[in-house]
C-alpha positions as CSV (number, residue, x, y, z in Angstrom):
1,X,0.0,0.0,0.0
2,X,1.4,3.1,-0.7
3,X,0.2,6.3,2.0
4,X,0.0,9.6,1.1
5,X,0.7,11.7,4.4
6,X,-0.2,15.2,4.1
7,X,0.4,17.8,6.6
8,X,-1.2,21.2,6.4
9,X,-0.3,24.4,8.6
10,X,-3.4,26.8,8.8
11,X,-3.0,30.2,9.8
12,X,-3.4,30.8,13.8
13,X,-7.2,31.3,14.5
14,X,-8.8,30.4,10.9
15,X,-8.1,26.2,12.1
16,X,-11.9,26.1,12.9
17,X,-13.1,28.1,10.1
18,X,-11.0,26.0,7.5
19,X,-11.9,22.6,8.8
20,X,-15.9,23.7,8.3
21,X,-15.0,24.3,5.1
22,X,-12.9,21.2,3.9
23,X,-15.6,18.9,6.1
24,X,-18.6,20.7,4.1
25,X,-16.8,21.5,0.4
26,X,-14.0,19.4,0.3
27,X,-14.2,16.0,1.9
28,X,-17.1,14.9,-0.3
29,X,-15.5,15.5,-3.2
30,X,-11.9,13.6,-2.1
31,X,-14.2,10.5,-0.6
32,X,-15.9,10.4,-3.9
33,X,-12.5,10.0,-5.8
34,X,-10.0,8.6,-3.1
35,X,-12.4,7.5,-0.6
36,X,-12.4,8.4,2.7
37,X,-8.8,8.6,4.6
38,X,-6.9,6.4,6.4
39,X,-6.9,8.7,9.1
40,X,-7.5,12.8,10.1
41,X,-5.9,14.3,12.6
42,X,-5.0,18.1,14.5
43,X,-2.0,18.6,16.5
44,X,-2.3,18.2,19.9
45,X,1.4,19.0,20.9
46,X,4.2,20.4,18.9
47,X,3.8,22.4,16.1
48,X,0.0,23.3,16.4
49,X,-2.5,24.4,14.0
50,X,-1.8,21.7,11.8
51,X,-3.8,19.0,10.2
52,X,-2.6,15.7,9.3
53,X,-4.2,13.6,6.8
54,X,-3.3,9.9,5.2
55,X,-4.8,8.3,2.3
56,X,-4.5,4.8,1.0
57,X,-3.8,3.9,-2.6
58,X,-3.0,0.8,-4.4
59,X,0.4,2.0,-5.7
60,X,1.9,5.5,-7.6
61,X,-0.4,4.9,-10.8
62,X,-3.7,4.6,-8.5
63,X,-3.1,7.6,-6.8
64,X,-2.0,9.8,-9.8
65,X,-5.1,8.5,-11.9
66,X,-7.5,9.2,-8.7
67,X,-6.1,12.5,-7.9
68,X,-6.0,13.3,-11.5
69,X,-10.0,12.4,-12.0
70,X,-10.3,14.6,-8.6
71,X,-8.8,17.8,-10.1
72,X,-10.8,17.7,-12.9
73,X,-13.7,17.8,-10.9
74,X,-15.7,21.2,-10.9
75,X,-17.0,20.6,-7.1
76,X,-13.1,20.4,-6.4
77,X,-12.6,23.1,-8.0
78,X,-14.9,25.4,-6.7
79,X,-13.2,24.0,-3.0
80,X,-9.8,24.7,-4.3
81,X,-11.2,28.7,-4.9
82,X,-12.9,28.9,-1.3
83,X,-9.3,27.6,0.3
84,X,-7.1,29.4,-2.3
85,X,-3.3,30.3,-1.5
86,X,-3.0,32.2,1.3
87,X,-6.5,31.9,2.6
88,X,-6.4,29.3,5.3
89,X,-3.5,27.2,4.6
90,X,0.4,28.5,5.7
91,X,1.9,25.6,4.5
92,X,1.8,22.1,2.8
93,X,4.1,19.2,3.2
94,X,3.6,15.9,1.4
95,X,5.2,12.7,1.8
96,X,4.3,9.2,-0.2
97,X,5.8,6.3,2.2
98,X,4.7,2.7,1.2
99,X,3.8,-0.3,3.7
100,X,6.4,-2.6,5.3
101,X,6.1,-6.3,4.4
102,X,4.5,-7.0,8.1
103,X,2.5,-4.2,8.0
104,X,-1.4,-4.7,8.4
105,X,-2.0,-1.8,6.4
């Protein structure tokens, strides 16, 4: 399985306001491509205002082909305007790590 771990850094104060909007606008449309994620999370400790997200895929050529049916999507779109740069969202880090042999995932 390959895992898709993607950490977001919203801007201090807008972390409830952005999470309305990506549970309302955005989540349907990713579960309707990629289904829904391996796991959500919000720091706790650490660097704060952050929100971690994993999604499961096949391998490299599942994820490219759903992400790239996602994109085209006008509801995904019209998320990707409501969020745009600089709106909610500091910084983006994404890392792609795939499952050990003994892994259950």
């Amino acid at each position: 399985m390959l895992v898709d771990i993607r950490t977001y850094t919203v801007f201090p104060g807008l972390l409830k306001a952005y999470l309305e909007v990506y549970e309302s606008h955005g989540l349907p449309v990713q579960r309707r491509h990629v289904g829904d994620p391996l796991g959500y999370f919000i720091s706790e400790v650490g660097e704060l205002n952050q929100v971690v997200h994993l999604w499961g895929y096949k391998d490299a050529a599942d994820r490219q082909s759903r992400r790239a049916a996602m994109e085209k999507d006008p509801d995904w779109i019209e998320y990707k305007k409501k969020t745009a740069a600089g709106k909610y969202i500091q910084r983006q880090e994404n890392q792609l790590v795939v499952s050990a042999p003994w892994s259950k995932l």
